[in-house]
C-alpha positions, -999 to +999 in steps of 0.1 A: -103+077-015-112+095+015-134+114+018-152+094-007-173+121-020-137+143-019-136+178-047-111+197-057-123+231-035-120+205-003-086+194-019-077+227-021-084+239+012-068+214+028-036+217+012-036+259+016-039+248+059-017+229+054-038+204+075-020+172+069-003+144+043-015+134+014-022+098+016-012+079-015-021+035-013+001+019-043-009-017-053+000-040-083-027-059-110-013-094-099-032-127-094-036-136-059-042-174-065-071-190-073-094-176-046-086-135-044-093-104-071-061-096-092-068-061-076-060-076-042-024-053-031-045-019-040-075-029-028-054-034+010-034-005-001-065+015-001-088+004+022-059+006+048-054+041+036-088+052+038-090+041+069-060+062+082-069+093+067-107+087+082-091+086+112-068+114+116-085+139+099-062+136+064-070+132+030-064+097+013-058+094-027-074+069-051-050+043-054-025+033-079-033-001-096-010-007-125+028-011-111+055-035-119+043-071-110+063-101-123+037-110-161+037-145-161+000-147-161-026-126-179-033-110-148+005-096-138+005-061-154+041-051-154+048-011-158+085-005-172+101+003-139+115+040-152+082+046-162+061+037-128+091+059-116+081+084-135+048+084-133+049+083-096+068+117-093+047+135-117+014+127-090+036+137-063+052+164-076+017+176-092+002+182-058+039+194-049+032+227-073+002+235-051+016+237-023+016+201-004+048+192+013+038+159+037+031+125+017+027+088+030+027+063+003+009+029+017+021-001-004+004-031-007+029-047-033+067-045-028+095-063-046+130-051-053+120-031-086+092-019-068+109-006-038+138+009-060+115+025-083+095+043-053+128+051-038+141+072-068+109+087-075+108+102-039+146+108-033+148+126-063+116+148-048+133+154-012+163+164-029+150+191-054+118+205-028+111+209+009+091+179+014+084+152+038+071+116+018+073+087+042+064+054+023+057+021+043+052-014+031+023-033+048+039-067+044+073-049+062+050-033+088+038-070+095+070-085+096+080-060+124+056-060+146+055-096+150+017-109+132+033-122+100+062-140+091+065-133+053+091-156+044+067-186+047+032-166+045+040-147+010+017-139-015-022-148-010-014-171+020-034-164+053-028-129+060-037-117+024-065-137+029-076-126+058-077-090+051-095-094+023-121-115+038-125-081+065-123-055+040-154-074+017-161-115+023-179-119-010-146-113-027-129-143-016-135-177-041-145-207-025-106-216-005-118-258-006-104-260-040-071-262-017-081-290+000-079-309-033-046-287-054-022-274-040-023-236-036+011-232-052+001-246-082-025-215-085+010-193-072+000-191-038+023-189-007+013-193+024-016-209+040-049-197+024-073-222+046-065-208+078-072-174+073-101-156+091-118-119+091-112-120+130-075-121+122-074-095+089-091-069+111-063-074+136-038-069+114-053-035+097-056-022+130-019-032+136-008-014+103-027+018+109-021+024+144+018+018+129+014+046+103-005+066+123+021+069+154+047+069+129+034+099+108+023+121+139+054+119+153+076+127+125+088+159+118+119+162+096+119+172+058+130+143+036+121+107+027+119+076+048+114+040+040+102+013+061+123-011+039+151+003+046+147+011+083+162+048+075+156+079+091+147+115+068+174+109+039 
C-alpha cells in the first residue's frame, strides 16, 4: 500500500480531487518452487504497484492475495472463479460509491480463469458506471516489450526470481538445491540459477515506466486489457 502509513481522510480527499486511479496489485497463494514465498505474484503485484503510485503521485491498494491458482499443493489456494469475480467488483465498486472512477489493476498471476474472472468483474463495472479500470499483466507487459519470453521462462524461472531477489534477497531459498534436482520437480519453469537482482530491477523499471505512460495517456471511459491488446471496451 502506498502511502504506507495511508487513512481513510487521505483516501478521501484524494478521491473528492479526483487526483488520480486507484491502484489495485492482484496476486495468487501459489508455490513458487522450492526457493520463493508462496506469496511471490502479490508480493510483485504490490511492490510494482507501490512503486507506481510512489511515483506519480497516486494511491496504491493493499494487495489481493487469495485468487484462483491451480491446488495441487498445500500452497495453491484456489478461490471459485464466480466468487474472486465477485469479490473483486464489490472492492471496485465499493470505492465506485464514493466517487472514484480511474482504476489500474497490476497482476502478478494470470491464467485463463484468472483473466476471464477479472474481465467480467470489470466489464460488468464499465457497462453499468462511468468508469475507466485498465488492468495489465506483468508477465504480458514482459512478453511485449521484449525482456522475457514466457513460454520457456514460466513460473519461478529467472525473471520471478530475479525480482524477488530486488524487491527483498533474504526471501529467496538457497537456488543450489537445483544444481542437484531438477527445478521442475519442485514445479518450476524456467531457469531459476541465472537470475540476478541487477536483472529484476530492470524489469520493474520496464513494467512501471509501461503502466505509467500507459495510464497518463489514456483518457476514454471503459476497460482495457493488456491480454487482450483492446482499446476502452
Amino acid at each position: 500500500m502506498y502511502p504506507r502509513n495511508l487513512s481513510w481522510i487521505e483516501l478521501k480527499e484524494y478521491v473528492e480531487g479526483n487526483k488520480g486511479p486507484l491502484i489495485l496489485p492482484v496476486g495468487s497463494l501459489e508455490g513458487h518452487g522450492a526457493h520463493l514465498p508462496i506469496n511471490t505474484d502479490a508480493l510483485i503485484a504490490s511492490f510494482i504497484a507501490d512503486k507506481l503510485a510512489e511515483r506519480n503521485g497516486w494511491i496504491s491498494l493493499p494487495p489481493i492475495t487469495y485468487s484462483i491458482a491451480i491446488p495441487v499443493r498445500p500452497g495453491n489456494v484456489r478461490v471459485p472463479p464466480m466468487i474472486f469475480r465477485d469479490y473483486l467488483r464489490s472492492i471496485i465498486e465499493h470505492f465506485i460509491k464514493f466517487g472514484q472512477r480511474r482504476f489500474v489493476i497490476v497482476m502478478g498471476h494470470g491464467g485463463p480463469e484468472m483473466k476471464n474472472a477479472v474481465t467480467e468483474a470489470c466489464d460488468s463495472l464499465c457497462r453499468n458506471h462511468d468508469v475507466a479500470i485498465l488492468a495489465f499483466h506483468i508477465a504480458r507487459i514482459l512478453e511485449e516489450l521484449n525482456l522475457v519470453n514466457t513460454s520457456t521462462d514460466k513460473h519461478a524461472g529467472m525473471w520471478e526470481t530475479s525480482i524477488i531477489m530486488t524487491i527483498d534477497s533474504s526471501l529467496v531459498r538457497d537456488l543450489d538445491l537445483y544444481r542437484r534436482i531438477k527445478p521442475r520437480r519442485y514445479g518450476v519453469v524456467g531457469k531459476p540459477l541465472e537470475a540476478s537482482p541487477e536483472f529484476g530491477l530492470k524489469l520493474i523499471e520496464a513494467v512501471i515506466s509501461h503502466i505509467g505512460s500507459f495510464v497518463r495517456s489514456f483518457r476514454l471511459s471503459g476497460c482495457y486489457y493488456n491480454w487482450l491488446s483492446k482499446e476502452a471496451r
